[in-house]
Each structure stands twice: as C-alpha cells, then as structure tokens.
N, C-alpha and C positions, 0 to 999 in steps of 0.2 A: 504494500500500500504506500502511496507517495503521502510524502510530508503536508502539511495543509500550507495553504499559500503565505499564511500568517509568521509558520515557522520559517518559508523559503525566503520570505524576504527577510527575516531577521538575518538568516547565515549568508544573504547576500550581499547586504549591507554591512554585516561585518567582512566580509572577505574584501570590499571595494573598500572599506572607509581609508583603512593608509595610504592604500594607490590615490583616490578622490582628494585625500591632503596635498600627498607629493606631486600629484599633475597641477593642482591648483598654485599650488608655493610655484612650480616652472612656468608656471604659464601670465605668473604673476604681471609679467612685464611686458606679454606681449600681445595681440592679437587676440579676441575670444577666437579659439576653432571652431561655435557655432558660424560664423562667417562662414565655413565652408562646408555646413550641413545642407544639403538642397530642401527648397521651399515644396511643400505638399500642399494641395487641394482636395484632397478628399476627405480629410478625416471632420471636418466641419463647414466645410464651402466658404472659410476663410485662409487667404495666403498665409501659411503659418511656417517656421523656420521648423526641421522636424524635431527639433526638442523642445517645441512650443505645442505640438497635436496634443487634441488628448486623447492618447492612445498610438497602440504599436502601427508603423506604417514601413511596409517593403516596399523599398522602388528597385523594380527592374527598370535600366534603361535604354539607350538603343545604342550602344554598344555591346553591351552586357547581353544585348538579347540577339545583335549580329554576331558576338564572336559565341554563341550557342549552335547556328546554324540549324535552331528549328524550323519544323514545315507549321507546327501549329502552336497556335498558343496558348492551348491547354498543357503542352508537355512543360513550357515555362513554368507553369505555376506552381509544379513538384519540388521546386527551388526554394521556395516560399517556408517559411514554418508555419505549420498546424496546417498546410492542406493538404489532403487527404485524395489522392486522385487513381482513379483505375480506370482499363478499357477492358470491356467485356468481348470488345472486338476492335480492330483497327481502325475505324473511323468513329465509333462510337466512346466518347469521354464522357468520365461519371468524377463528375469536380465538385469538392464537399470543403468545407474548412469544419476538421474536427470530425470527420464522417456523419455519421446519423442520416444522411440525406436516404431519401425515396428512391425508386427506379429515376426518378427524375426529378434530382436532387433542385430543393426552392431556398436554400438556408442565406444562399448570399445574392446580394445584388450585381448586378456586371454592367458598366456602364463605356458607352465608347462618347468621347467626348460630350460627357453628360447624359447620353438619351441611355434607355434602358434598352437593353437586350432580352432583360427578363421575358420571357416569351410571353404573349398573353394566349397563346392556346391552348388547349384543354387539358394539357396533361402538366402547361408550367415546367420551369427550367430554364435553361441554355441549348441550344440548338450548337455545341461549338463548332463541328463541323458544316454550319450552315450562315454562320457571319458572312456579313458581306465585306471583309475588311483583309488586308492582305500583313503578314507580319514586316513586311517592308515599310509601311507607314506609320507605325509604330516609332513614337517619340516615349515615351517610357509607358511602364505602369504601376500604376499605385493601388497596394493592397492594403487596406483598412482590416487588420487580425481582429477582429471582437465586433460586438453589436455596434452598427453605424445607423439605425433606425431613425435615432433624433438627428439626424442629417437628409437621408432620403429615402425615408418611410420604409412601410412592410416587408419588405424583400431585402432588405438590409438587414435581416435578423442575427445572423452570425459575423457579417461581414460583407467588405464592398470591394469590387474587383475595380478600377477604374482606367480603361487604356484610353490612353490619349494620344491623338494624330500630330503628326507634325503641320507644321503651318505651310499654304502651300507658296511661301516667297521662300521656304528653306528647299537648298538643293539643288536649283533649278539645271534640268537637261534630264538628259534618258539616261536607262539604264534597263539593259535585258540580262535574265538567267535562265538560265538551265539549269535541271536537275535529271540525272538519270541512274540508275541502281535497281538492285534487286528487286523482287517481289513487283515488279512490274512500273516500277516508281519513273514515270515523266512529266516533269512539270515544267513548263514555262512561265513565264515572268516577264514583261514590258511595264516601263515607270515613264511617264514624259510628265515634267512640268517645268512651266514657264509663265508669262505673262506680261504687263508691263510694271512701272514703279506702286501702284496703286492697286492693280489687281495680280492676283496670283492663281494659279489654276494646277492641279495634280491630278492627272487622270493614271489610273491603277490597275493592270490588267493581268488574271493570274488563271491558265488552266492546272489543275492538282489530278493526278490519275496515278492509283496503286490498287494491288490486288487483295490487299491488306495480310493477315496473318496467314499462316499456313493450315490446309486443314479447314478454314472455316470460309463462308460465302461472306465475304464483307471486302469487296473490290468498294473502292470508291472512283467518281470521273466526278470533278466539280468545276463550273467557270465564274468567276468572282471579277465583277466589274465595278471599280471605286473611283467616286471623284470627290476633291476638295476643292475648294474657290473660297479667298478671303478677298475682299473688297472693303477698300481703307475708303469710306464714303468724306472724310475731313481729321484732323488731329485727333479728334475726341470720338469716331462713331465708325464702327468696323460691321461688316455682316459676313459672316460666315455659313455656304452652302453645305452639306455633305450628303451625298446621294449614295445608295448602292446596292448593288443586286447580285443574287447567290443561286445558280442555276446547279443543279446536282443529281444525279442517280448512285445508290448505297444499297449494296446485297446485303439483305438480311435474311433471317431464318438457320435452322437446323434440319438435314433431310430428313431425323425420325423422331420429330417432336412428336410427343405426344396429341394423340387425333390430328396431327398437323396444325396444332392449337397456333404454332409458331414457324409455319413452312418457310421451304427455300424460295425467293425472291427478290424482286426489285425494287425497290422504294425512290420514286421519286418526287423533288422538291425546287421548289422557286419561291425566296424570298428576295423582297426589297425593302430599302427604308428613305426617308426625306426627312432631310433635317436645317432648317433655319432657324443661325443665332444673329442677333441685336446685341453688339456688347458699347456702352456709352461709358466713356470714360470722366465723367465729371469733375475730378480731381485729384489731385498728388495720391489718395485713399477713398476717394468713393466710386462703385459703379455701378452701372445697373446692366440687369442679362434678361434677355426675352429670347425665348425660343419656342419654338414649334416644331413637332415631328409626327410622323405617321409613318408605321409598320404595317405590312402585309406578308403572313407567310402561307403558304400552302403545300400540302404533301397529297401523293397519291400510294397510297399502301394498302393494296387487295391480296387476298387469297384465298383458296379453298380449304378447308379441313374434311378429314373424312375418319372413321371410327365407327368401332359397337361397342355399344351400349345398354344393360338391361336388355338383356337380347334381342336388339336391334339395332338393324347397321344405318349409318349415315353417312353420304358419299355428297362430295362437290357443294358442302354446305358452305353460304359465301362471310367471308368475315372481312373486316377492313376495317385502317384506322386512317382513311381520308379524309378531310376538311382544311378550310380555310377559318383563320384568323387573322381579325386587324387593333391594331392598337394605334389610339387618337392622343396627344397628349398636348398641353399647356402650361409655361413655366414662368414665372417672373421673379425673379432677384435681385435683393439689394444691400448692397454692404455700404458702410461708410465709418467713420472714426465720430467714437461719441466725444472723447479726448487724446490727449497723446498718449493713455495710457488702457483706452477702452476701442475694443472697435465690434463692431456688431452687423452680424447679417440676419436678414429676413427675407422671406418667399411665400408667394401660394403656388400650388400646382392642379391640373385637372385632368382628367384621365378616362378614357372612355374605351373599355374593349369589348370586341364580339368576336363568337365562335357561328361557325357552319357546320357543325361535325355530325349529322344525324348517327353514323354508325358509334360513336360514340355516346349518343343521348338517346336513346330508345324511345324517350316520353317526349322528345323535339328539344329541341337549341334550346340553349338557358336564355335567360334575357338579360340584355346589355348591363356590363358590369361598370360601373360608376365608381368614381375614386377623387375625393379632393383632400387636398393637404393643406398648411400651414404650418411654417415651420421659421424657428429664427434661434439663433449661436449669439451669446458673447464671450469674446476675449478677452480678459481683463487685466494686467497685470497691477497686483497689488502693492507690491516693494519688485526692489531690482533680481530678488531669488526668490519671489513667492508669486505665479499666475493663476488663477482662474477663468476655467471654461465652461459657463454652462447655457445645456439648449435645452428646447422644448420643441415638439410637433403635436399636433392634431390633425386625426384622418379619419376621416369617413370613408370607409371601406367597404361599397357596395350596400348589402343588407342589416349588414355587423352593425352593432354599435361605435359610437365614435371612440376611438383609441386617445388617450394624453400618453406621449411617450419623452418622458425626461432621461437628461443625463448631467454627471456633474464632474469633473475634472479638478485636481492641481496636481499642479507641476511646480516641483523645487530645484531649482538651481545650486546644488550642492557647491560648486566651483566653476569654472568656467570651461573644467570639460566632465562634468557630472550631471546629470537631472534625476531627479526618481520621480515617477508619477504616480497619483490611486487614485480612482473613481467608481463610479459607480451608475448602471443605468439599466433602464428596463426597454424591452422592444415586443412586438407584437408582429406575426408572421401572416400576411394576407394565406387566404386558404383560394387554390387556384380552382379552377371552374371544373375540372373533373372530381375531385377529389367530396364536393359540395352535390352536383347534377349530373356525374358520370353513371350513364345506366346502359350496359354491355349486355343483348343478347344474341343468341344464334337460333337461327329457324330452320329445318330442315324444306328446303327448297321443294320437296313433295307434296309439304303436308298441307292440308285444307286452308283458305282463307279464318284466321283468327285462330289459327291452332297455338296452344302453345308454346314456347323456348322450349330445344332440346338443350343450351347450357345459357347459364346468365353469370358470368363472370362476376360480374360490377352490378352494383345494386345502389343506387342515390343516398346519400343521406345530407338532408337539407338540416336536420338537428346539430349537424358537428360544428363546435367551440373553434375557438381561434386561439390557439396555442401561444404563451408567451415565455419569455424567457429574464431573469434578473442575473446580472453579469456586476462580478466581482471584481475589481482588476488592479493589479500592482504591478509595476513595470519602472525601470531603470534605462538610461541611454547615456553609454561614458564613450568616450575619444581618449587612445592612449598613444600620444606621441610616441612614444620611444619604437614601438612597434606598426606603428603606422596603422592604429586598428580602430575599429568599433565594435560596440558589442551593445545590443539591445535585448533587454531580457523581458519577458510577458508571463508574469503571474497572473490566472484567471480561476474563479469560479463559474463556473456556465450551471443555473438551476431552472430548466425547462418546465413548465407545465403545462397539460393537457396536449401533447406530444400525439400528432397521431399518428395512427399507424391501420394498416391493412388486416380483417380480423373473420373470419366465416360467418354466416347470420344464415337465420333461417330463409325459406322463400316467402314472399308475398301475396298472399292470396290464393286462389284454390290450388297453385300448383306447391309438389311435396317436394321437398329438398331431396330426398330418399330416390326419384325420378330423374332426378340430372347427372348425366356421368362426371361432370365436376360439380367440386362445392359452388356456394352461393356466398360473396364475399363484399365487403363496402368499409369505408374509411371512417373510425371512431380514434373517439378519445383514450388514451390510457388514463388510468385513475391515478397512476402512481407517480411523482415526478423522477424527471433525468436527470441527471445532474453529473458533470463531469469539469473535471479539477485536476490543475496540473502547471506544469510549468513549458515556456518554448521559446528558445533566443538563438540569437542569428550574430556569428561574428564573421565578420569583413577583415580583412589586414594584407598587406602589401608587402611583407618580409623580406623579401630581397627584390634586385632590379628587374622590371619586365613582368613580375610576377604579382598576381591577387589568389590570394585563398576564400571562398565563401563556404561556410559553416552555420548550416541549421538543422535544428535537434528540438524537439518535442517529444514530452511523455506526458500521457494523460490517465487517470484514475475516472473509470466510468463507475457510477454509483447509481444502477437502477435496477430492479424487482427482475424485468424479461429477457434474457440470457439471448435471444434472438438482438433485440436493442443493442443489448449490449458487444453484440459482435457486429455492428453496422460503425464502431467506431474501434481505429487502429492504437493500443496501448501506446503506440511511439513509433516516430517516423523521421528521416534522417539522411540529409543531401551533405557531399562536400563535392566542392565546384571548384578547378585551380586551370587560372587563366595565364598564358605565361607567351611572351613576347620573346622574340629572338631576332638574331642581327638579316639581313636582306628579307625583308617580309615576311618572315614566317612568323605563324603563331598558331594554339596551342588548345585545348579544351578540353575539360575528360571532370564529368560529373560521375558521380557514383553516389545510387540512390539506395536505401532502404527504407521497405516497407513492413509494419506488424501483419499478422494476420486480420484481413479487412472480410467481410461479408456485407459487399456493395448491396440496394436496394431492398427491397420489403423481403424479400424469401417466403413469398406467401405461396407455398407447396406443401400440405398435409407431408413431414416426411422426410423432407429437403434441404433441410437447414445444411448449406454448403456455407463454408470459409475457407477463402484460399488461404493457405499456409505463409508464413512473411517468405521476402525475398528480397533477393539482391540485385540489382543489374546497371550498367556501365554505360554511359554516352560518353562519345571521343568524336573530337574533331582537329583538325589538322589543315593546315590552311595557308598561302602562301601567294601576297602582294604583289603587284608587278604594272608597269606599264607597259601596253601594248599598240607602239603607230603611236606614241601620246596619249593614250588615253589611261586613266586608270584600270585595272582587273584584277581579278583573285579566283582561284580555282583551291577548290577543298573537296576532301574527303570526310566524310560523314558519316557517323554510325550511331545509331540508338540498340535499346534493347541489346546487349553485346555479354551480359552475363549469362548466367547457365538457362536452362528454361524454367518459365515460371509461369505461373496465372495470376492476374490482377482482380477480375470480379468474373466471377462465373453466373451464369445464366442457371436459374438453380433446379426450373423444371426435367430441364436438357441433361444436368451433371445428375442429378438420378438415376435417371434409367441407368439398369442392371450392365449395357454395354460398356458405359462412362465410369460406373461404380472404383474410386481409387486410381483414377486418369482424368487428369484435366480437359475437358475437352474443347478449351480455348484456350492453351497455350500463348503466351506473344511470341513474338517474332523478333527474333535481328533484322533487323532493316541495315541496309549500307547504301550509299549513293554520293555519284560525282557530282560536284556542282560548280560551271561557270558561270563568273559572272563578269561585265565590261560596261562601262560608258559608249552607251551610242553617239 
C-alpha cells in the first residue's frame, strides 16, 4: 500500500528542503530561473509562468515531438505521467489519465487550439485516429494532470489535453515526406505556407496507410486535409481561421467472434471541423477571445451476425453502429488585470449537439443536447512567495441539474528555484448520449412485423447520476542548476462518486431475459466510491552536451469494492526518453516504456474478465540532417513497439473463446519505417 499523500509530501519536502536553501543562497544574485520556465495556457485560461499554474502541466513541444518521429499523437502522450494508454488494435487508441476510462474513454478533455474534440457522438470520446490535424502542425502540447473542470467544464474531469497549432506566419515554404516500412506503412506528407505581411495561410496535407498489427484486421488508409489562416485585421485585432477534414477507412472485427456479434470488416468515416477566433488585444494585459466552431463526424459500420440460439439459428441478422453527429458551439473570453498584483478571466460558453444514430437508439435519436457555461479564474499574488488561484464555473448540462464547480490553488515560492503547491477542487463529468438513451437491439430479419429482439445488448437508462469526483492535490516544481534539471512532483487524491459502469439488468416488458442468447445490459451507478491515490513526477535534465534525459514515473493505490474497477486502472506506469545530438546532423531517440497490468474498457462478458499482463517495449529513432541542392533534409529510421511481444488492451469477448484461452490474440506489432523529409 502506498504512503498517503500527506506522508509523501512530508518526506519530500524534507528530502528538497537543503537543496531548496542551497539553490536559493546560488541563485541569490542572479537571474530568477522562473524566467526560463515556458508560459502555459491551459491550466486556467490565464498566461501563467509554469510555477505560477495551479496545478501539474506537461508540455511537449515541437521539437521534442519532431525528434520522436511519431505518426500519431496519441503514442506522444505515453510520455506524459499518469497516462495510461493502450491499442486494442493499431489504429485504435484507448487514452485515459489514471485508467478507469470506458470502451470509450470521456475522463479528459482534448482541445486543438481551444475547440473541443471531445466527440459529441453517441458513444463520446476521442476519435484519435480521426483528427483532422497532422503532427507536423503541432507547436507544442499542454497536459493539465488533474481535474481542469473549473477551466473548461465537464469533460475536463481528470484532465485536459490541449494541442496547439503553430501560427500560420511561422515557417513559411513547403515541405514534403515520406514515410515507408513495414506492415505496409506509406505515408505522404505536403506542408505549403505563405502569405503576405498581414495574412498568413498553412495548408496541410497528409495520406497515412498501414496494415496495422499482425494477425489482426485493422489496416488503416486515412486523408487529413488542414488549413490555418491568421489575418492581422490592425495592431490590436487578429482573426484566426482553422478548417479540417478526416477522410478514412479502418478494419475492424475478429473472424470468430462470437455470433459474429463483432465481424471482420470495414468501417468507414469522414469528419470535419470550422473554427473562427476574434482575439482583441486591448492592452499591455487585457483581451478578449470570441470564437465559433462547428463539428460534423460521420461513420459507416455495418455487418451481419449469425448464430443458434435456444435452439434456433439466426443467419445474416443486420447490426451496425452508423450515424452522424454535429457539434455547434459559442465562446467568449475575457481577461484583464484587476491590479498589478491581480488578474482575472471570465467567459460564457454555448453548446449544442445532435446525434443520427437510429441503430444505436432503438426508441429514435435522443433530443438535442444543450450545454451553457460560465466560468471565471483569479490570479492573485499575495506577497512576492505567497499566490492564489481561485475559479468557479457553472453549467447547465443538458437535463442535469446545474453543476457549481470550484477550485482553489496556492502556490509558494520556496526560493527562486523552488514552488510547492496544494489545492483542492471538485468536477462533474457530462454523461454522453449513449450511455443516458443508448438502446441496442437485433431483429432476426425473418421474423414477422413487430416481433420481438432476438439480443438487446444496451438497454437506456435515462435514471443515471452524473458522476463527480473531489481531487486532493500536493505538488512541488524545483530547477536545479548544477544539473541542468527539473523535477515536478504530483501528489493526488482522486475520490470519485457515482462512477458508472456497465452492469446486466433484466429485460423490459413481456420479453424474458432467459430468451436472449446474450444478457441484457445498460449503464448504472456504483454505490461505492473510487478512489485512487498516489504519487507521479517527471524529471527533465541535460547532463552532459547534446544530451536530455526525460523521466516519468507514476504509482497509484486504487481503493474500491469491484476488483473489475479496479483493474481498468494501471498500479504504475513509467517512460525514460534520452534525446542526444551529435557532431554532422545526427541525432538520436530511444524511449523505453513501461506499462502495469491494464484491463482497458468495461469487460462487460459474463466470464471475461481479461488483463493484459504489464510490459515493456522500446521506441528508437535515428536521424541525420543535411542539405540537399540548398535546401534543408533529414532522413530517419524509425521504430516503435521494438520490445519483446506484448498486448496493450484486449478485446475481452474475442480473448475468451477457448481458441484465445492463455494467447493474446492482439499482440502489437514492431513497426519500422524510412522516413524522408526536404524543403520544396
């Protein structure tokens, strides 16, 4: 059992307090090192230096995230402490902060310059293989580790993902790559931007095609077309366009799922999004931000099941999880300085989403979900080593009652390369439209007009609570000269209630549960709370020339009644990344991850209960600079997955059956691949 947060920070503030004197006495004279901490956005929608947030924040940046040489940007986020990430197959990512998430994990919010990605479709999530955003435009990203709710509402419940685009006057000219390797892997890549002094323009174009893992039906082909445009309307008034669209086809299925409940097939999809900002620069510290966006995603995923049953067979009975959803939303923000020693933001938000999905609602589309917010942060610094940050929102969340979600911040400035922080805040987790009106049945395509289901998966329950959660949190962030390092530590209690989860129910109405060759199942509350506590820091350092080491380590104490719960979240998870320069272009990359033993999604299979075993595995990249004709290039060798074989989440229906029994039957894959890149 891990120590309580209260004992961690004791022994860790003893173990810092000599070093936090003696940095302080060197540092006496010169320079604060905060100067050279980078400014965040996310953690309260004020510029804040990051030993001003309140609360842990990872930035990847785009360096850090070019010399990785990922294809997506979920595998970035394995970098991160506390998140928790698996693929049950190669295009499909299951990305958690802290695990617990669903088949389609809703814990954290993922924002690309502000708008939400959080899906509004029925099943809720991240679609990460279906962004319309290329990792080439990627200027960093900022991870908000804990409840960010009192910043941007319900789906910030664990945490906020926030990628942010470069501007499109950075850069300007082309640039094409190539990628080519194993398991089928081609991708191209074209970048042009240009413009004149005033406007800027970045158009973005990316085909991705691989066969994905070995063994299993999950090729991906996808084309992602991105553009940016900032137009400096005068000194003080910028408008920022960002358009984009995600065209894609992804095998799914197992060829002997059960009744072919989960066949081999094609699932295809087209998303787009629209997004206009308003940023007014009013003065030396105030601005105001208006934006508007609108999402559209749509999938097409059919197939047949066939099976006996209660001694009768069932053939070419038709199932599918097709529909369309759109998400409307409105934003207005405003910051400004109450004093030189106060600043404060304020916002409303408005939100409007719809679903199309009949094979997912049995009883018809739910009806348009509604969402308004208000929300406002202060900054306050009390004395020159005492701050205060506190925020409040209110949202009206569809049918829900109205949510007050507080939080409250200080931050001490131990010395001038020391802070410790502690707060305290509560959030509330929107519950998404399947999980509230999802009602799943199948009809045997013979049977009479009004016969009826022969299985009803998903059953509605419009009764289910809105799960919240109160978050503990202790965290430190020192800079230690001598070693060129940082170290940021996050002590947290996470105590969830009314946590739902997927659970058997009787049938409704004259038909007998006893009659269906599967159970009858729908989404309740647990009575008991979750609660998981533990500690996870992240150190940075430069040790010798040419070279960075990153170091992140998480262990978590899960503390709840259902042994199932309890294995949706990983005891401890753990990256070291060493990035290393050398003389003519060369340079260097090689992460090495581990993972505890994870059981991604609900495992809701009478019988099932799978967890993958922990593992280890190896990303290396190798890479070497050069001019070619003039122009700049680089060509690298790439490899992920490169440790022994492993399974990340397993499909839990599928790893049952008696063939699978004590064999993983989604293995990852090593992937390898060339990759040039040149200025056109």
């Amino acid at each position: 059992m891990l120590p309580t947060p209260r004992t961690l920070l004791v022994l860790l503030a003893g173990a810092l307090s000599a070093t936090a004197a003696a940095q302080g006495r060197a540092t006496a004279g010169e320079s604060p090192f905060f100067e050279e901490l980078p400014t965040v956005l996310s953690a309260s929608r004020l510029p804040q230096v990051l030993h001003e947030a309140p609360g842990a924040v990872t930035i990847l940046d785009r360096d850090f995230i070019r010399a990785t040489g990922y294809r997506d940007v979920a595998r970035l986020l394995r970098l991160v402490p506390g998140m928790q990430i698996g693929q049950e197959r190669g295009h499909g990512q299951w990305v958690t902060y802290h695990g617990l998430g669903s088949d389609f994990p809703t814990e954290i919010q993922v924002l690309i310059d502000g708008r939400s990605v959080y899906a509004p479709s029925s099943f809720g999530g991240v679609d990460w293989s279906g962004l319309a955003l290329t990792v080439d435009e990627i200027e960093r990203i900022e991870v908000v580790r804990g409840t960010n709710s009192n910043a941007f509402g319900a789906n910030a419940f664990l945490g906020v993902i926030n990628i942010i685009t470069r501007h499109s006057q950075q850069d300007r000219g082309s640039r094409g790559q190539v990628n080519l390797g194993n398991h089928g892997i081609a991708d191209v890549q074209a970048v042009w931007s240009g413009g004149s002094d005033d406007l800027g323009v970045r158009i973005s174009a990316v085909q991705t095609r691989d066969n994905g893992f070995s063994g299993v039906n999950d090729s991906r082909h996808s084309q992602v077309l991105s553009l940016r445009s900032d137009y400096r309307l005068d000194a003080r008034n910028e408008l920022t366009l960002r358009a984009g669209y995600n065209k894609g086809e992804r095998g799914q299925g197992y060829p002997d799922s059960i009744f072919d409940n989960n066949a081999v097939r094609t699932m295809g999809s087209a998303d787009y999004s629209l997004h206009l900002t308003w940023r007014h620069t009013a003065g030396e510290d105030e601005e105001w931000l208006a934006s508007l966006y609108h999402n559209r995603e749509s999938g097409t995923d059919n197939w047949q099941a066939n099976g006996a049953a209660n001694g009768r067979q069932f053939l070419n009975v038709p199932l599918s999880r097709s529909g369309t959803n759109t998400r409307s939303n409105a934003e207005l923000q405003h910051r400004f300085a109450l004093n030189p020693q106060a600043r404060l933001v304020w916002g409303l938000e408005a939100r409007q989403d719809e679903s199309d999905a009949l094979p997912l609602f049995a009883s018809g589309n739910p009806p348009p979900h509604e969402l308004y917010r208000a929300f406002s942060n202060l900054d306050w610094r009390l004395t020159p080593a005492w701050q205060l940050n506190l925020g409040a929102l209110v949202e009206k969340n569809g049918a829900a009652a109205t949510q007050f979600i507080p939080r409250a911040f200080v931050n001490w400035q131990a010395s001038a390369t020391n802070t410790f922080r502690a707060g305290y805040s509560r959030a509330w987790q929107q519950r998404n439209l399947f999980e509230v009106y999802g009602d799943v049945r199948a009809y045997d395509p013979k049977g009479a007009p009004g016969a009826l289901p022969i299985a009803w998966p998903y059953a509605p329950n419009p009764n289910l609570r809105i799960p919240h959660v109160d978050t503990i949190e202790l965290g430190y962030l020192g800079r230690f000269p001598s070693m060129d390092a940082t170290l940021d530590v996050r002590v947290f209690n996470e105590r969830i209630s009314d946590f739902v989860i997927r659970r058997r129910t009787s049938a409704p109405g004259p038909l007998a549960s006893d009659a269906l060759p599967l159970p009858i199942s729908q989404f309740t509350n647990l009575d008991s709370a979750v609660e998981l506590r533990g500690i996870e820091y992240q150190l940075r350092t430069r040790p010798w020339s040419g070279g960075e080491l990153l170091l992140s380590h998480t262990l978590i104490d899960r503390r709840m009644k259902d042994e199932e719960i309890r294995e949706r979240t990983s005891p401890y998870s753990a990256s070291l990344t060493w990035l290393q320069s050398y003389p003519a272009g060369w340079t260097s990359t090689a992460s090495l991850l581990r993972m505890g033993q994870l059981a991604g999604g609900y495992g809701y299979v009478p019988g099932c209960e799978t967890t993958s075993k922990p593992y280890t595995t190896l990303d290396l990249r190798i890479a070497r600079a050069f001019r070619f004709e003039g122009r700049k290039a680089e060509v690298a060798l790439n490899g992920i997955n490169l440790g022994g074989p492993h399974q990340e989440i397993a499909d839990r229906s599928e790893q049952c059956l008696p063939a699978h029994r004590g064999k993983p039957v989604n293995p990852a894959s090593s992937m390898v691949w060339m990759s040039i890149a040149i200025e056109l």
